[in-house]
N, C-alpha and C positions, 0 to 999 in steps of 0.2 A: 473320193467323197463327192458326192453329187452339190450342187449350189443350194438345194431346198435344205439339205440337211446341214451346210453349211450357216443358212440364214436362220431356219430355227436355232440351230445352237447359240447365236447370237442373241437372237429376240429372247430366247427363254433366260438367257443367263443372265443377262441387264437389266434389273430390276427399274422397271417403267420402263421400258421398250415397248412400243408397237405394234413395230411391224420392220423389215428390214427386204431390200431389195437391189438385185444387181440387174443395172439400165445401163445401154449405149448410150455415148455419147447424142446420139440423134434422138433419145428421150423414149424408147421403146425399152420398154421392161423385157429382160429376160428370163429371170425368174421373180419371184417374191414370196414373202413368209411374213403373214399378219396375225398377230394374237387378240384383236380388237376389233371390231365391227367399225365400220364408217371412219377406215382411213384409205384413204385412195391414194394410194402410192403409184397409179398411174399416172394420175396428176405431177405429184408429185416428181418423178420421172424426169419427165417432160418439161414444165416447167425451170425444174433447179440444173436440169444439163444444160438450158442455154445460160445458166448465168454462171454455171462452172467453167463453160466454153470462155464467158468474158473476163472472167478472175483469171482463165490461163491466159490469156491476151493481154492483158495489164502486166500480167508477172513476168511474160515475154520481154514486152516494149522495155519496163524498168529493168530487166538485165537478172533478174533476182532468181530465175532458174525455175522449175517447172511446179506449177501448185499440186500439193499430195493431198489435200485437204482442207475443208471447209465447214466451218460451225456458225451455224445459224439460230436465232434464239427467236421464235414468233408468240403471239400471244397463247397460242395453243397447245402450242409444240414445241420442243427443239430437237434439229436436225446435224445431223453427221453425214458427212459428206466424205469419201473418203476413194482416190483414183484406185484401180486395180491396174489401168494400164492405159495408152492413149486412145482406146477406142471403148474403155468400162469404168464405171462406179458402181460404187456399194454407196447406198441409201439406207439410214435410221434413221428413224421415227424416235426420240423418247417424250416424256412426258413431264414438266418441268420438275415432276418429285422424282424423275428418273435418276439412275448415277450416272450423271456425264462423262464420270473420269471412266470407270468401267467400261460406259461405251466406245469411249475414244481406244482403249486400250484392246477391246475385244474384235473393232473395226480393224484396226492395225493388225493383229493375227487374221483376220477372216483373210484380209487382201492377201495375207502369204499362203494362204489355203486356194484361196480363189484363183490367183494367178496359175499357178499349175493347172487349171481348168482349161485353160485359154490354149 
């Protein structure tokens, strides 16, 4: 299963989804899948890998073992963060009338999809 088809299935089944997107570590997109005009999940990328890089940093230092994931809640948006591996994440987009649980739980299957990608 290819990662587009992977990411649509994601975006379309989570009601309020976005857009969804699997980015290196270094904030370079490698794929992505958006159902909405004007979300730049390039951006998004890029910006949310460095601070995934400093949540795993922190989680290091305090002993507490490796971060799988990360939920973010902006005035716009809220975002799913979610590792495939130490060098990828899976990026969602929802929209705050989106189903969070849904997305968290459909992000958790994509990475078992995605991984075998890699």
């Amino acid at each position: 299963m290819s990662f587009t088809e992977v990411l649509r299935d994601i975006t379309e089944d989570v009601k309020g989804a976005k857009g969804a997107a699997v980015v290196g570590m270094d904030g370079i997109i490698v794929e992505e899948y958006s159902r909405t005009e004007g979300i730049d999940l390039q951006s998004v990328g890029a910006e949310y890998g460095n601070i995934l890089k400093e949540v795993q940093n922190a989680s290091t230092m305090l002993q507490l073992g490796s971060t799988r994931e990360v939920a973010i809640m902006t005035e716009a948006s809220d975002l799913i963060i979610r590792k495939i591996n130490d060098d990828y994440f899976l990026a969602l987009v929802l929209s705050h009338e989106g189903n969070f649980g849904k997305g968290r739980f459909m992000a958790r299957r994509a990475v078992g999809r995605l991984e075998k990608e890699f």
